[in-house]
C-alpha positions, 0 to 999 in steps of 0.5 A: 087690449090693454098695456102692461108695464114690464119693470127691470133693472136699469140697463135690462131694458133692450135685453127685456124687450128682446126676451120678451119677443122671444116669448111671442110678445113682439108688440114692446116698446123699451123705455127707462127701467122697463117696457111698455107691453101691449098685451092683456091677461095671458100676457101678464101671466107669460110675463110672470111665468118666464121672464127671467129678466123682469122685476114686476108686470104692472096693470096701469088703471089710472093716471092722474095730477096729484100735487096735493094730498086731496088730489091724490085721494081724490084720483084714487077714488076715481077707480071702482076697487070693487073690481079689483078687491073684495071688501073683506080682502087685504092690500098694501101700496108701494109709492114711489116718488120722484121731483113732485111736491108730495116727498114723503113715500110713507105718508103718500102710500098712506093716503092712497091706501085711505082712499081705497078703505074710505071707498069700501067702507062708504059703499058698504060699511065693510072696510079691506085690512092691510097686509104687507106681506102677503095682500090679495092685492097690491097696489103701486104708484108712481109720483113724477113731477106732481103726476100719479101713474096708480097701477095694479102689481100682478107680480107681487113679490118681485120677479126675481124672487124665483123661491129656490134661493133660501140660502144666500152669501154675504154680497147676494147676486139677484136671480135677475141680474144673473140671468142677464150676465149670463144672456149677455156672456151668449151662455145659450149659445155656448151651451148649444156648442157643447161648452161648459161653465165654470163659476170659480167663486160660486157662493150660493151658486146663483149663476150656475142655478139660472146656467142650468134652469136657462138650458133646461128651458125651464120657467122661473115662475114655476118655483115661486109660491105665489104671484099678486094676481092669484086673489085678485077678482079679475085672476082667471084660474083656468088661463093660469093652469092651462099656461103652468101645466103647458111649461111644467111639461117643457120643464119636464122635457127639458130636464131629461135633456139637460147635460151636467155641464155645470161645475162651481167651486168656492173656498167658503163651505158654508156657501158651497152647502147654500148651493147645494140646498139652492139647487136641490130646491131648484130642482138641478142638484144633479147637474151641477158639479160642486167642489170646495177650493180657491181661485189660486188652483182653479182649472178646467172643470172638465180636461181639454174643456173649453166654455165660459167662465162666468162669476161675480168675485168681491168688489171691495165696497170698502177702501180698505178692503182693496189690497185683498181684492186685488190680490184675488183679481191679479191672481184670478188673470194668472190663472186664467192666461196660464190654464183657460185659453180657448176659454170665453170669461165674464166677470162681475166687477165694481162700478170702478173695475177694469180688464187692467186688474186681472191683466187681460183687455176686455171685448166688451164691458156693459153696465148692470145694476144688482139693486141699486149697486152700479156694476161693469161686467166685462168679457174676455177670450182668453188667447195669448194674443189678447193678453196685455203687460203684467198687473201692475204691482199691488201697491200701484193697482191700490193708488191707481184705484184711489186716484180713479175714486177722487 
């Protein structure tokens, strides 16, 4: 048994850990931006087949010291890529690098890839070809402090790439980070309880997508093209079938079960066609109930509803954008406390968002990353009890914003 690094996005990693047990893989241990697994091939598979939280599963084949170029070529050589690679096939290297003496990626990445076609090419005269697109295989190091961890990626493209979303809006929500909003919003549980969702600002409906293919049980690899492992000489084809056809069928079940319970709205038509054709893709079209309006007459989807509202609004990256996007959260929380009590609300703010700009106090604020932006979602139940003072005014909330900032 061999083990297997899990990567995800930074603050998913006891998220990670949890699913992954939940997939019949409790021998996992978290650590920064992913989990140490210890499992082999149908591990890895699982991992690529349902994980709706992972980034990419990482095949470790050798560790090494590499503070010099000669040293780095010479670890790669270590490995017999024979095994790994037909000599006629195609790879690409990604490198990443962090407090070591070698600091330029690109000529890091170049010299792991020369080693590789140097082996080949002595062995046999016949030297692989690279692909950065679609390789047969990739190749990932990582550089810390002078020591080399060189891994095979079995993901290729990453996880979160689930190969429905064609269609995107101008501040795109990972597929990954949605599924994690929603894990932490308890959206499982709400759904089991008869609620509803509700994304008042859909966009590409990103959020309802993953809502509805997470309560349908349906695995997020089952949607994307291609994984890294499928030319690779240690793929076993047999295995992988066996596990696709076993969780189309679980698909299949769980989407005759599935309820409508799904309902978006946006303002933007454009965005409300990329969800529509997000969906289609996804295979969930009929259950998701789309409309097009603003936040400012938003209401229950469904009468005398009760469920979680759930959504990722603008976070106004630009200073000058603030005084719009506050006025679209002030509004947000009058809507919310005049027509969703009883209601459970997650939202997506920015790294400086707080419950004090839609005037409601948070249960629970927790940190998420959509690639590299650092984000706060923070979670509400709607009851009169919980509501506190009136938004301050928009001026105020723009200077109190300012002042957090410097």
């Amino acid at each position: 048994m061999s083990t297997l690094f899990i990567t995800c996005a930074k603050g998913l990693e006891e998220l990670l850990r949890d699913e992954l047990s939940g997939l019949g893989l409790p021998d996992a241990r978290a650590t920064v931006a992913g989990v140490h697994l210890a499992g082999g091939l149908e591990a890895a598979y699982r991992v690529c087949l349902y994980s709706r939280l992972a980034s990419r599963v990482l095949l470790p084949l050798a560790q090494f010291a590499a503070g010099a170029a000669r040293d780095l070529h010479a670890g790669v050589q270590g490995i017999d890529w024979s095994t790994l690679l037909a000599p006629e096939g195609s790879l690409t290297v990604d490198a990443n690098l962090s407090q070591s003496a070698l600091t330029h990626s690109q000529f890091v990445a170049q010299t792991v890839k020369d080693a590789i076609v140097d082996q080949f090419r002595d062995a046999c005269g016949v030297r692989p070809s690279v692909d950065r697109e679609q390789p047969d295989v990739r190749v990932n190091l990582h550089l810390r402090r002078d020591r080399a961890a060189l891994s095979l990626d079995l993901s290729g493209a990453p996880l979160h790439q689930r190969g429905w979303r064609l269609q995107q809006g101008a501040a795109p929500l990972k597929e990954n980070v949605a599924a994690a909003m929603l894990l932490r919003a308890r959206w499982p549980e709400t759904y089991a309880a008869g609620g509803v969702l509700f994304d008042p600002m859909c966009g590409a409906g990103t959020l309802l997508i993953e809502a509805a293919l997470m309560s349908a049980g349906v695995a997020p690899g089952l949607t994307r093209v291609a994984f890294g492992f499928e030319r690779w000489r240690g793929h076993d084809a047999v295995l992988w079938q066996c596990l696709r056809t076993q969780a189309e069928q679980t698909a299949h079940a769980g989407l005759a079960a599935l309820h409508p319970v799904f309902h978006g709205r946006d303002r933007d038509p454009d965005a409300l066609a990329a969800a529509r054709g997000n969906a289609q893709r996804a295979g969930v079209a009929g259950f998701i109930q789309l409309e097009r309006g603003d936040v400012a007459h938003m209401a229950p989807p469904v009468s005398e509803s009760t469920g979680l509202l759930i959504s990722n609004p603008p976070y106004g990256e630009r200073l000058g954008e603030m005084p719009e996007v506050l006025a679209l959260y002030r509004t947000l929380g009058e809507r919310l406390r005049a027509s969703f009590g009883g209601w459970r609300a997650a939202l997506l703010f920015g790294e400086q968002g707080d419950g004090h700009m839609i005037g409601l106090k948070p249960e629970r604020s927790q940190r998420l990353y959509n690639g590299a932006l650092a984000c706060n979602l923070l979670q509400f139940s709607v009851h009169a009890e919980r509501v506190q003072r009136a938004p301050a005014p928009l001026a105020e909330q723009v200077l109190m914003l300012v002042n957090r900032l410097h």
